[in-house]
N, C-alpha and C positions, 0 to 999 in steps of 0.2 A: 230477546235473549237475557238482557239484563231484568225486565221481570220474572221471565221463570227463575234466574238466579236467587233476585228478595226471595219468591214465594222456597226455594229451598232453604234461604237461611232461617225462614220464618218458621219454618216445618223442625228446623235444628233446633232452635231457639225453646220450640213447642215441645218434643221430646223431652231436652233437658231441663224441662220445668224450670227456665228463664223468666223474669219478670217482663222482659224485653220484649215478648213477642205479642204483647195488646199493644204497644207503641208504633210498633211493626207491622200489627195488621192492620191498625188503622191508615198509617200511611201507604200500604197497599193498595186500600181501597181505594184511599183520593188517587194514588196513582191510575189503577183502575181506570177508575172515572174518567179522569183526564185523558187517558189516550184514547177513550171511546168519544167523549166529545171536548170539544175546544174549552181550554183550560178558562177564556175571558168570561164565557156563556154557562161554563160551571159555576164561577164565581157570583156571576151578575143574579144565577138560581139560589144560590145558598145564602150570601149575604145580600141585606136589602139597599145600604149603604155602602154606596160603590164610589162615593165623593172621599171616605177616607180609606185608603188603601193601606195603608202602613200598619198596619198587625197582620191583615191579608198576605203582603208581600213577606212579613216574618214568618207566620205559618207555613208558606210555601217554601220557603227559603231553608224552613227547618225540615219538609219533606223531603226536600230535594236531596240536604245533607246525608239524612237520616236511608235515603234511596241508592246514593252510592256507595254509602258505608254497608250496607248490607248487602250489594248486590260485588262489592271488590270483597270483603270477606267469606262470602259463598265461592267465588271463583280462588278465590285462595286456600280454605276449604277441600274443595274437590279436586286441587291441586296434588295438596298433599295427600289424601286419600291413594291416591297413585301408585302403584305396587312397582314403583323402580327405582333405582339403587342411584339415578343421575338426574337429579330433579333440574339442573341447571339450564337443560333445553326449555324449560316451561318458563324462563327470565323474561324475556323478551318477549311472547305472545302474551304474556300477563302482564306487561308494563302497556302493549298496544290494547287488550283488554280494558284494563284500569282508564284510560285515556278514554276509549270510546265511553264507556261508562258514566263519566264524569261528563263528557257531550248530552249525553242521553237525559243526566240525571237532570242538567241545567235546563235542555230544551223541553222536558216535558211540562216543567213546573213556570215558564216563562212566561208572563203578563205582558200582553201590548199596551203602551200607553194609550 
């Protein structure tokens, strides 16, 4: 759910001729990737130096960010988009939302020591 959400804010982004949405696809893709195969065994394929992790773990850490920020302002988004006059009931499922999200965004980009 929270990727089809990036992929709509990415498609937003894409319309309104945003610069934002090549930053966005890319971190799509790695997301992509990641949820198809295990993030460690992605890593160990892409980079050949797996002794130093510390730009690895910034890269991921900035997908991660860059994946819940896109995927809460698409749900916020399609919130408002909403043809009703009491937006207030949508408070609370988009705070449980936001939540899972940020679960999501962490567990997918996560390295095991």
């Amino acid at each position: 759910m929270a990727y089809g959400i990036s992929c709509y804010t990415w498609f937003l982004l894409f319309v309104n001729s945003s610069i934002l949405w090549i930053p966005l696809g890319l971190v799509l893709i790695i997301t992509f990737l990641s949820l198809n195969y295990r993030i460690d065994d992605l890593v160990d394929e892409l980079f050949f130096d797996t002794k130093n992790k510390g730009p690895i773990k910034l890269i991921l850490l900035t997908c991660s960010v860059v994946f819940f920020a896109s995927s809460s302002y698409g749900l916020i988004h399609l919130i408002n988009k909403i043809s009703s006059n009491n937006l207030n009931v949508f408070f609370l499922p988009a705070i449980i939302f936001i939540i899972f999200f940020a679960g999501v965004s962490i567990g997918i980009f996560q390295i095991k020591e």
